[in-house]
C-alpha positions as CSV (number, residue, x, y, z in Angstrom):
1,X,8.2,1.8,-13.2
2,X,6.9,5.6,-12.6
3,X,4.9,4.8,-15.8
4,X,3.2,1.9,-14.6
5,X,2.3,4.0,-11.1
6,X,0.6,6.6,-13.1
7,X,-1.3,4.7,-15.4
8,X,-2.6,2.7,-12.6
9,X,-3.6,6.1,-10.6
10,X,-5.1,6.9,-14.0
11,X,-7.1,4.1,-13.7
12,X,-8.6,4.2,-10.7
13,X,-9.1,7.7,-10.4
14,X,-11.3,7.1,-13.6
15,X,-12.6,4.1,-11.7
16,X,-13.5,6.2,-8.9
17,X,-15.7,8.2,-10.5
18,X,-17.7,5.7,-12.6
19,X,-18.6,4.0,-9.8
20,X,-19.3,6.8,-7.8
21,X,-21.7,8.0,-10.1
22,X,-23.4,4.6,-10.4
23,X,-24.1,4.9,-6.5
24,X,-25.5,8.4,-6.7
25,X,-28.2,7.2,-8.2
26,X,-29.3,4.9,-5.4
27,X,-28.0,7.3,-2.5
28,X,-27.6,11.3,-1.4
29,X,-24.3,12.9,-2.3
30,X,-23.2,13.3,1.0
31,X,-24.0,9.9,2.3
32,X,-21.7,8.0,-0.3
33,X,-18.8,10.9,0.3
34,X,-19.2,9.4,3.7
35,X,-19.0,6.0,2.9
36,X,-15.9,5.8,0.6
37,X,-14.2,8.4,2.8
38,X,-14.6,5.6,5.8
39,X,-13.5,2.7,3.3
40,X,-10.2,5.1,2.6
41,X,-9.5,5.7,6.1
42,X,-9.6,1.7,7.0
43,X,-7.8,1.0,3.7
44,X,-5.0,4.2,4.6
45,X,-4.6,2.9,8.4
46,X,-4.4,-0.8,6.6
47,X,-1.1,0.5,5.0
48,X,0.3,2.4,7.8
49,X,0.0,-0.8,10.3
50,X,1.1,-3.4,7.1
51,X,4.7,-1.0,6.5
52,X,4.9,-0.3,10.5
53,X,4.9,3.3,10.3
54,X,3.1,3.9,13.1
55,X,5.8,4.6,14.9
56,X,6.6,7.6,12.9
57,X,3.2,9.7,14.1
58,X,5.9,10.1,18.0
59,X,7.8,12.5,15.6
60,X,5.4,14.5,14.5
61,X,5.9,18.2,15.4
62,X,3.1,20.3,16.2
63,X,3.2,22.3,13.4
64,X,3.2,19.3,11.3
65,X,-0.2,18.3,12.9
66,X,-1.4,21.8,12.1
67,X,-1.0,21.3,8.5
68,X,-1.7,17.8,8.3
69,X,-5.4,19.1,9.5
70,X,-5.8,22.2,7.7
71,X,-4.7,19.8,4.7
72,X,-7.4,17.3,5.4
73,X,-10.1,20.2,6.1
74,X,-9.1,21.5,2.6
75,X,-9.8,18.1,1.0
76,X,-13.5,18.5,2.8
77,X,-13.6,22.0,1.3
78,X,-13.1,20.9,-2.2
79,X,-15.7,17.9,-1.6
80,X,-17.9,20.5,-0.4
81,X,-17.8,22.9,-2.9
């Protein structure tokens, strides 16, 4: 099963960036980071709400939050730079 998982998130990550670049050519960088990020976020939420996990963000400690955040302000780094 593991193998199927990781050829599929092969896949798409190859996917990702073919059709990434195909946009780029109609659109700035920046605006189509902006755009799949916000079609990530519904699709991420999407899963949270379908498995009813929601209920698992009362647990989360503080320091939790704190790296949850400096996690997702690293993945805008990397996009950055």
């Amino acid at each position: 099963m593991w193998l199927i998982l990781a050829l599929s998130s092969a896949f798409f990550a190859g996917l990702t960036a073919v059709l990434a670049k195909y946009a780029l050519d109609e659109i700035p960088s920046h605006l189509a980071t902006a755009v799949r990020t916000t079609v990530v976020w519904v699709f991420a939420w999407g899963i949270v709400l379908a498995t009813k996990a929601l209920n698992g963000i009362a647990v989360l400690t503080g320091e939790t939050w704190i790296f949850l955040i400096l996690s997702g302000l690293a993945t805008g780094g990397s996009w950055l730079f």
